[in-house]
ROGUZA-243765 format. One record per atom (N, C-alpha, C, O): x, y, z; residue in one letter. Coordinates in steps of 0.05 Angstrom, whole numbers, plus 32768, in hexadecimal, padded with zeros to 4 digits. Last residue first. Layout:
residues N
XYZA
...
//
This chain:
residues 51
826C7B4B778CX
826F7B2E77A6X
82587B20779AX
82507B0B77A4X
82607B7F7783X
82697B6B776AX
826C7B497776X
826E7B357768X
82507B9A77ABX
82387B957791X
824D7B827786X
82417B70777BX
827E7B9577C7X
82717B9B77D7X
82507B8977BEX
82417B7577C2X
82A77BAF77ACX
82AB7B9777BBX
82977B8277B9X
82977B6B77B0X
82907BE477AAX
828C7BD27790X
82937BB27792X
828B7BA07783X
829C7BF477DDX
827E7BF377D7X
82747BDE77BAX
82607BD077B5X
82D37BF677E2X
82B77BE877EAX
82A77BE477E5X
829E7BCE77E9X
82DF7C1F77B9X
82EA7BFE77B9X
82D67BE677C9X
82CE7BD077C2X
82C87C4677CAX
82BC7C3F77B3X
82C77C1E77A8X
82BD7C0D7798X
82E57C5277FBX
82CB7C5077F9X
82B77C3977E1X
82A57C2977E4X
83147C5677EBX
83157C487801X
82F47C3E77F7X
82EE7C2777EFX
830C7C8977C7X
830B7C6F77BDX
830E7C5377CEX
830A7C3D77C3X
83117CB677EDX
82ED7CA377E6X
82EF7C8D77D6X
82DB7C7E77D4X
833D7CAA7826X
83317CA87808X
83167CA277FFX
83087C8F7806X
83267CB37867X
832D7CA97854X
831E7CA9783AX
83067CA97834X
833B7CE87897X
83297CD87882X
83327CCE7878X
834A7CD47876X
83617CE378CFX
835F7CE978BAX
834C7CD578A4X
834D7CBC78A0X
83497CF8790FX
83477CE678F9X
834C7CEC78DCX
833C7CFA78D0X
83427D1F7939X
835F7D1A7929X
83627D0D7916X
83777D0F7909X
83097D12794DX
831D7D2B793FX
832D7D2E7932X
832D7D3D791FX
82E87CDB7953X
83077CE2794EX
830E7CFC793FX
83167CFC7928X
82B77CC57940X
82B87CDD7957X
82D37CE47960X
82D57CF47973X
82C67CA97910X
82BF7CBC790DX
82B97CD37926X
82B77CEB7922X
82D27C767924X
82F07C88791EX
82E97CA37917X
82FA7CB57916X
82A27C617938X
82AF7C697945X
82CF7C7A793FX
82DE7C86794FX
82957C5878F8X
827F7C717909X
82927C767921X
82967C8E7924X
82C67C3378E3X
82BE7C5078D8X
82A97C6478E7X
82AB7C7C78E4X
82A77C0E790BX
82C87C177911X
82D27C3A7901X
82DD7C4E790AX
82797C0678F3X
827A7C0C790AX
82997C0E7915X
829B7C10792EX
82867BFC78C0X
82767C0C78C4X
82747C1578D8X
826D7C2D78D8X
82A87BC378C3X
82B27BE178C3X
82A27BF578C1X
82AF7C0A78BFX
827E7BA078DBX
82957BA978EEX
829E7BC278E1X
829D7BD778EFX
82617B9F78B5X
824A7BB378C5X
82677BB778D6X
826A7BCD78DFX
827F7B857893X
82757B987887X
82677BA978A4X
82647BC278A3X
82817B5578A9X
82967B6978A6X
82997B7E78A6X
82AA7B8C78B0X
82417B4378ABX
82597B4478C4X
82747B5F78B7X
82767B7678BEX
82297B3B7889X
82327B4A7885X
823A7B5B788BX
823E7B727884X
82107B067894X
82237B08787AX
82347B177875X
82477B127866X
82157AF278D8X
820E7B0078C2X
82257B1078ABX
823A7B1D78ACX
822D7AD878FFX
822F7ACB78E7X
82207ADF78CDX
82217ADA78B5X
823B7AF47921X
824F7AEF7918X
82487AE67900X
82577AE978EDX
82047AF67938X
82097B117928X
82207B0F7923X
82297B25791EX
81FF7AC97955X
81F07ACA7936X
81EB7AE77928X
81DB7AEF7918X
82237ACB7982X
82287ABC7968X
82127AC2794AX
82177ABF7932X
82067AF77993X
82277AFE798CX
82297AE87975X
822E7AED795DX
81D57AE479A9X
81D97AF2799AX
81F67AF9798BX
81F57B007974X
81F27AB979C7X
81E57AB079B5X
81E07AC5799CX
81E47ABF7984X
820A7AE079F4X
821D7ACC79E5X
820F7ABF79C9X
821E7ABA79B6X
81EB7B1979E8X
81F57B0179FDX
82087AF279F0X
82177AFD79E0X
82017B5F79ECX
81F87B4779DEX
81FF7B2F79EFX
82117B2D7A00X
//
């Protein structure tokens, strides 16, 4: 990404949200990883509809 692109994918709404999607896809080529709770899950997601 350039510098212009970087800033106007900081500002998207749903910046945070795509950061841990993509920290959860990279913790997922981790063997050793231990999963997390599906209520991890379900806390988000309702975060997520109730915002």
């Amino acid at each position: 990404m350039n510098k212009e692109e970087i800033k106007s994918f900081e500002k998207n709404q749903f910046f945070n949200e795509i950061l841990l999607v993509r920290e959860l896809d990279e913790k997922a080529k981790d063997t050793n990883f231990k999963n997390l709770e599906l209520e991890f899950f379900i806390t988000k997601i309702e975060s997520i509809f109730l915002s």
